[in-house]
N, C-alpha and C positions, 0 to 999 in steps of 0.2 A: 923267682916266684915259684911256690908251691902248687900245681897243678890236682886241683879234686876232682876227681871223676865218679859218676855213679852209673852204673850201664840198666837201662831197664828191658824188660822182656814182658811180651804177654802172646797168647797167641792170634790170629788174625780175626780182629773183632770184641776183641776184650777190653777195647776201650783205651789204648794204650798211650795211641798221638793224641787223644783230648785229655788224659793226663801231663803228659808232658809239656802241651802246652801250658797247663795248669803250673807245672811245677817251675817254669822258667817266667811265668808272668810273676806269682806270686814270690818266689825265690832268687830269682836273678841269673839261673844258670843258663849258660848258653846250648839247645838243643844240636847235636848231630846226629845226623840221619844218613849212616853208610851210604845207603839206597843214594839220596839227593843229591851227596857229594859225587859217588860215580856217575850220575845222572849231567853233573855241572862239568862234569872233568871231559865226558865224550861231546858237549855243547861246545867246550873252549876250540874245541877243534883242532887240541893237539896232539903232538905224537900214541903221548900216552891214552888220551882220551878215544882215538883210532881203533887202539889196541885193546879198549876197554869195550868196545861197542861191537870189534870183530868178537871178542870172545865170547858175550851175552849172546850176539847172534848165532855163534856156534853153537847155545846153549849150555858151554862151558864156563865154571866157578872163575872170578875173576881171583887171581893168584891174593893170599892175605898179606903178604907185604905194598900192595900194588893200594889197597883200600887203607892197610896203617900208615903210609905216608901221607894219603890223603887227609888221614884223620889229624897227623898231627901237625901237618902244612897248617887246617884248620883250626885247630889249638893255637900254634904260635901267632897266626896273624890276628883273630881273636880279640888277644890279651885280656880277655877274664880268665879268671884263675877257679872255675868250676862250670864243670862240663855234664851233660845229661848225653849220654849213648847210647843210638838205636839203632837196633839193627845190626851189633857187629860188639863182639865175635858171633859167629852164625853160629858156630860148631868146636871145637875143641881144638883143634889143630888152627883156628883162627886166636883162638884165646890164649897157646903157647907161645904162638907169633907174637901178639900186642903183646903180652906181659916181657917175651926177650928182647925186643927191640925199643920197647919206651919204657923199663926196667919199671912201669907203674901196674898196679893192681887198684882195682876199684875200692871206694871208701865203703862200697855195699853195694847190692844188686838189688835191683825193685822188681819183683816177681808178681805180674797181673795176670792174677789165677781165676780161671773161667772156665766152666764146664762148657765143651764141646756142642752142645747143643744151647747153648744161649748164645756163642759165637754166631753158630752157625744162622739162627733166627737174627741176630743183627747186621750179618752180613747181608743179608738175600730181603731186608727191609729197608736197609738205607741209600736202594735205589741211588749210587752216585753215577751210575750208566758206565761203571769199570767192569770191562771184559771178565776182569778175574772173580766176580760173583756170581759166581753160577757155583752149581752144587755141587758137580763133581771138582772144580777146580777147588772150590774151597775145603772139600776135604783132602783134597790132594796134599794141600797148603798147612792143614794141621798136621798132617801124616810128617812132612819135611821140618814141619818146627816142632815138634815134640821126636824126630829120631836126632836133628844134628843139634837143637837147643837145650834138650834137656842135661846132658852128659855136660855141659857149663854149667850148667846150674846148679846140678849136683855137684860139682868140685867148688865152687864157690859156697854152693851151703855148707859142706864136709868141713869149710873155716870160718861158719859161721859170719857169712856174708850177706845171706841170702834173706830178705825183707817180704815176705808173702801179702801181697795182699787180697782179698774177697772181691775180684772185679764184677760179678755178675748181679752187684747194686746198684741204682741209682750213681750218677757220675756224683750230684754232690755228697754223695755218703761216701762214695771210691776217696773221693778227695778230702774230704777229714780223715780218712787213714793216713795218706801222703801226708797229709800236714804234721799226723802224730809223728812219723818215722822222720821228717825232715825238722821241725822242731821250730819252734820263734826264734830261735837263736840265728837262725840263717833266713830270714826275712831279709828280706831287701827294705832299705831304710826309706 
């Protein structure tokens, strides 16, 4: 089986996870969410998961080999063969790793581009009562995704990967872009 992967990116508040939900209802792919899987891996309450929960607490990057097995544990058990990734590669040394280790590169990158300040207004509105919306942390948050996210982004556009889209519309206008760049052809039947 041929494995498609598409990796998306936006920065926090651009509307990203209600895209992706979008794009795995209307299209069939299955979402991974780095974040969730480490998040299930320190709940198993195993070795590894121990190890994953000491180092967050340390406030230490969980090593990129440690999150790509995870990813493709989650691939192969799966068994669709088209994958939607979030959240990972974070950074460029995460993105060396996945591409030598699962010898795959993405079919494209979905880039949800949103000025800073409509982020930031949607962040500090949608009241879901997460610690991490306050103002200083969420620019802290753009500061970290735009130093270790964009240098991915960049090497993936440099080969013409990189799919831009105008996130600071209306979500159902975001999503007739997604629809244009993913196509009826990959409709789920």
């Amino acid at each position: 089986m041929v494995i498609k992967y598409v990796i998306s990116y936006g920065g926090p508040g651009s509307g990203k996870g209600t895209q992706c939900a979008n794009i795995v209802q209307h299209f069939g792919y299955t979402h991974l969410s780095a974040g969730d899987l480490l998040r299930a891996e320190i709940k198993s309450g195993s070795e590894n998961g121990t190890m994953i929960q000491n180092m967050i607490k340390e406030g230490k990057i969980v090593p990129s080999e440690v999150t790509i097995k995870l990813l493709q544990r989650a691939m192969q058990e799966d068994g669709n063969d088209k994958f939607l990734i979030d959240g990972f590669p974070r950074n460029e040394e995460n993105r060396a790793a996945f591409e030598k280790v699962t010898g795959m590169e993405p079919a494209f990158v979905l880039f949800f581009d949103c000025p800073e300040e409509e982020m930031e207004k949607r962040l500090l509105s949608r009241n879901q009562g997460r610690e991490d919306d306050n103002i200083e942390t969420i620019r802290k948050r753009f500061k970290v995704f735009l130093e270790s996210s964009l240098p991915v982004i960049n090497h993936y556009d440099a080969k013409g990967k990189v799919r831009k889209i105008d996130a600071a519309r209306p979500i159902e206008e975001v999503f007739e872009s997604v629809k244009a760049i993913f196509g009826p052809k990959n409709e789920k039947s």
